[in-house]
N, C-alpha and C positions, 0 to 999 in steps of 0.2 A: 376223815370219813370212816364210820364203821360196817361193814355190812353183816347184817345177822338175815337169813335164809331170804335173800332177795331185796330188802331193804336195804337200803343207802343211809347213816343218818345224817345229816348236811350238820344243825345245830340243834342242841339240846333246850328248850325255850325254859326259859325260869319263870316262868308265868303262866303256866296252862289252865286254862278256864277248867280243868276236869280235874277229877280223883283218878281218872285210869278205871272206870266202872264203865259200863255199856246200858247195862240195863235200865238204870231210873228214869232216862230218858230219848226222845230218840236223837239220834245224830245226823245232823245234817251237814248233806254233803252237795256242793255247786263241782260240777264239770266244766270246765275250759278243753275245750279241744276242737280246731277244724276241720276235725272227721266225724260228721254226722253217724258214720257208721260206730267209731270209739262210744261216742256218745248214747248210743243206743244199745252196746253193751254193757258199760256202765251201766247204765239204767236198769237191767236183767241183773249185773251182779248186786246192786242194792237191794231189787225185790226178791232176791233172796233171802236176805238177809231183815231177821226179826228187826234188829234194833238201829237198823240205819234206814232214812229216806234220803230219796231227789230233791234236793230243797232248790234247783233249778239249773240251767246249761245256757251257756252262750259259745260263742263260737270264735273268739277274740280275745284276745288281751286287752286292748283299749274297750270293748262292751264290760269285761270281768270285772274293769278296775271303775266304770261308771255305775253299772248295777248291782254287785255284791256290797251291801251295806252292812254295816254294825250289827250283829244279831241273826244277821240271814243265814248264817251258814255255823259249823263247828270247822268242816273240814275244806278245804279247795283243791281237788285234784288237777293240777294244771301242767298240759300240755307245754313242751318247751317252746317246739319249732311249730311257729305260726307264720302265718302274714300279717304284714304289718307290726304293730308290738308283739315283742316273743313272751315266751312263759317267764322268762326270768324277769324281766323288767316289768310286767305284770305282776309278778311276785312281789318284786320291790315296791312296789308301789303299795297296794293291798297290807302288805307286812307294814311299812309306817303309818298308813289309817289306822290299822287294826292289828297292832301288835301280839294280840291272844292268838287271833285268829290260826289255824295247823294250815300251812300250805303246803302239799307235795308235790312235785315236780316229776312231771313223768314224761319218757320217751321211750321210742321204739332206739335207741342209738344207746352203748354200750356207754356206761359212765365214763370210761378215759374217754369219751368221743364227745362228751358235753365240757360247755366251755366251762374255765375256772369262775366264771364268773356265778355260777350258781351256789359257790360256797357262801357268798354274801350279801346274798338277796330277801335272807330274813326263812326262805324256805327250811321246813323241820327235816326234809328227808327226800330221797330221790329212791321212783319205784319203776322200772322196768316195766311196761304195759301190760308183755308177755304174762308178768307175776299178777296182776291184780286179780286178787280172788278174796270171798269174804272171810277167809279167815286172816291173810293177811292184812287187808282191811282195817279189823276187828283189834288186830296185834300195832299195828300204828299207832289207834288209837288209843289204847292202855297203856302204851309206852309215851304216849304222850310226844311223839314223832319221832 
């Protein structure tokens, strides 16, 4: 793993649906996470931001991996530690439907405190909750995770 100003990068994906441009079109981004409150900052740091929308939120792992389909999304900010399915095996799952698809994995808990198991879950990057703000956002996704 490498970290550059707060990002984590899990795997480099050889397949990125993008050029690493922002502008041509918008990016959509689904939230996992059950904290309605997460969620609803999220939501404020996307309307910040010109070139990213909500393209929707659930509150699960097992809802993320039934309703995020093909198309819906660019990016999936997912929450690790749920009830019931956690973020990484939601991860996992989502990553072999939809191998383009950028999913980051995020927690309030210091990366040596997440399990190894999220280096192989198909997630592009692990981001500290504290960190999400739009310009790091912005830098995920031109880096392509």
């Amino acid at each position: 793993m490498i970290e550059k100003g707060g990002v984590y990068t899990i795997v480099r994906s050889t397949s990125a649906r993008h050029d690493g441009t922002v502008a041509e079109e918008l990016v959509r981004v689904w939230v996992v996470d059950d904290q309605a409150s997460f969620r609803r900052a999220t939501a404020a740091t996307l309307d910040a931001m010109d070139d990213f929308v909500m393209a929707g939120e659930c509150a699960t792992g097992e809802t993320a991996v039934e309703v995020i389909r093909d198309g819906d999304a660019d990016i999936v900010l997912m929450d690790i530690h749920m009830p019931g399915m956690g973020g990484i095996e939601a991860a996992r799952q989502i990553h072999a439907a939809q191998p383009d698809l950028m999913v980051v994995l995020m927690s309030t808990y210091d990366l040596d405190d997440i399990s190894a198991d999220a280096a192989d879950c198909g997630a592009s990057a692990y981001l500290h909750k504290e960190h999400l703000s739009p310009d790091l956002l912005s830098r995920i996704w031109r880096a392509g995770g």
